[in-house]
TORDO-84899 format. One record per residue (C-alpha): residue in one letter; residue number from 1; x, y, z. Coordinates in steps of 0.05 Angstrom, whole numbers, plus 5000, padded with zeros to 4 digits. Example, Ala and Ser with C-alpha at 12.3 -4.5 7.8 and 13.67 -1.06 7.14 Angstrom:
<atoms>
  res    n    xx    yy    zz
    a    1  5246  4910  5156
    s    2  5273  4979  5143
</atoms>
This chain:
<atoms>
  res    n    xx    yy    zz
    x    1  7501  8141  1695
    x    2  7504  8204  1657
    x    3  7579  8224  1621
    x    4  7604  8282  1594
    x    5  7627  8274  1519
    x    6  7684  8313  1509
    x    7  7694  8347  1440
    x    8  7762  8312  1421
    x    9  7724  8234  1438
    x   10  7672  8260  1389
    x   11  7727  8286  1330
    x   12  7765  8216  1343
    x   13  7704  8183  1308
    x   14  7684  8229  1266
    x   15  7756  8236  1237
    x   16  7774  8166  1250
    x   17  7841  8189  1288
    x   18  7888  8141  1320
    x   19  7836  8138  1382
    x   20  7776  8114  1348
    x   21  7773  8041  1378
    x   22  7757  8073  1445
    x   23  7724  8133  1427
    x   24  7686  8091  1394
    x   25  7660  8052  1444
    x   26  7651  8097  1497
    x   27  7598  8134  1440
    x   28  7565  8049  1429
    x   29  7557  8056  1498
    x   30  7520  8107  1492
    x   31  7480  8090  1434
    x   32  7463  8018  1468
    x   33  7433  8058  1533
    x   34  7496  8039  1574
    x   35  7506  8112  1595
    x   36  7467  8178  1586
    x   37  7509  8204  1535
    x   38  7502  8291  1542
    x   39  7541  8341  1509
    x   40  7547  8417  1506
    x   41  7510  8460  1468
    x   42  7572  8490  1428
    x   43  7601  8426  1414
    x   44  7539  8412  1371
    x   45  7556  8472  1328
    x   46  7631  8462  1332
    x   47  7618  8398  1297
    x   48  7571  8420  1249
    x   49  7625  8469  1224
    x   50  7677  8420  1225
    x   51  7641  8371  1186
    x   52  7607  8411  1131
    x   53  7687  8451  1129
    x   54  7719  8381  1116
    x   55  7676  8341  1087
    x   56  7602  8364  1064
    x   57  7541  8400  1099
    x   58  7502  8330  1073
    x   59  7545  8289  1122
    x   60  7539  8353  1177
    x   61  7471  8345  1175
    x   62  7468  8264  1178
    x   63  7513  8274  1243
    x   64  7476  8329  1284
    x   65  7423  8288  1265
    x   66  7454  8224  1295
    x   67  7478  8268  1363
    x   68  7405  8298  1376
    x   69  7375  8228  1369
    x   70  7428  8198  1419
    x   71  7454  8248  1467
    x   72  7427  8305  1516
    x   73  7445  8374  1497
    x   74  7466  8413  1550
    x   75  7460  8483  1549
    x   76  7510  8538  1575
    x   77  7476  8597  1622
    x   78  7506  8661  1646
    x   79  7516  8613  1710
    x   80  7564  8567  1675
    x   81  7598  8616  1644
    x   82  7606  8655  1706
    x   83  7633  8589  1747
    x   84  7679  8577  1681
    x   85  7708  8642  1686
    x   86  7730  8633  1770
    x   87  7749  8564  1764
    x   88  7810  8584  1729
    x   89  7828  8529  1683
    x   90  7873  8548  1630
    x   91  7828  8535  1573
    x   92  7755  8567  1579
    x   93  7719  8518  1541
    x   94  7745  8462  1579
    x   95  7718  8511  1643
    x   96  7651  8513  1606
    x   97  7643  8436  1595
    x   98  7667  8422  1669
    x   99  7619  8474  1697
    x  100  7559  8444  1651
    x  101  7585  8371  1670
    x  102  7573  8398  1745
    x  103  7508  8427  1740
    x  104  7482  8369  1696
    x  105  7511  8321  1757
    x  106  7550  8285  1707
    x  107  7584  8223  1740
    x  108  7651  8241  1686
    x  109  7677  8281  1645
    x  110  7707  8237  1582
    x  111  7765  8268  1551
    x  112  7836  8265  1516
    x  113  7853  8328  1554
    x  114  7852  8304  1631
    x  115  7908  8345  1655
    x  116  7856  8411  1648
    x  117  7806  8384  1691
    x  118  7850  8355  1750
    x  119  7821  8382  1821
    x  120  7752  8389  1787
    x  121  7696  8351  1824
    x  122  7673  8319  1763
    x  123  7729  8267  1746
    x  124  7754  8268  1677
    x  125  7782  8200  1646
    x  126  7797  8182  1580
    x  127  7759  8145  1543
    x  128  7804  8084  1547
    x  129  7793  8095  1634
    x  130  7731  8096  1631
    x  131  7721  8033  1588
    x  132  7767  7990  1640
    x  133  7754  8025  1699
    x  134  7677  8041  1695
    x  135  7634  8012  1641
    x  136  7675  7934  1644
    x  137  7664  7941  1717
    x  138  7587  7965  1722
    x  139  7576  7896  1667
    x  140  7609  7846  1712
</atoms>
């Protein structure tokens, strides 16, 4: 099953917020080949920023590093950004990671910020759903 990483589940571990147990596991999940862990394109240099900003371009380096060798990269056409634009969410980049997820026929979107994606036809669930409700249950 191929998920959608979500930049928030990725900034929970890499900032160790109050959601790092789950995020946590959803990203050991996909670093034990549970899922096909795939990301956008931006996110990868939304990170990078964040991380050499906050912390140092040393550990930036050590975590694109770490996301190449583990997750797809998925990359954003004048398609997706076209379907972002009519699908009318309220935040565009949440638009461009739910049009990506589509086109990539991701089987979920995993993200803190649900409410954004309802009525999309690529569910989103948090990372906490999608631990009980889909990765527990595909084990069993």
């Amino acid at each position: 099953m191929k998920v959608a990483i979500d930049l928030n589940v990725l900034l929970d571990v890499v900032q160790k917020r109050n959601n790092y147990p789950s995020s946590a596991a959803v990203l050991e999940a996909v670093v034990e080949n549970k899922v096909q862990g795939f990301i956008h394109a931006h996110l990868v240099t939304t990170l990078y920023y964040l991380t050499a900003r906050y912390s140092s371009r040393e550990k930036a380096n050590l975590l694109i590093e770490w996301i190449l060798t583990h997750f797809e990269i998925g990359v954003e056409t004048k398609q997706e950004f076209l379907t972002a634009i009519s699908l009318g969410f309220p935040d565009f980049e949440d638009a461009v990671v739910a049009g990506v997820a589509r086109s990539q026929q991701c089987g979920f979107i995993i993200t803190r910020n649900i409410k954004d994606f309802k009525n999309f036809p690529v569910q989103a669930v948090t990372p906490e759903e999608f631990l009980v409700q889909h990765l527990q249950h595909d084990a069993e």
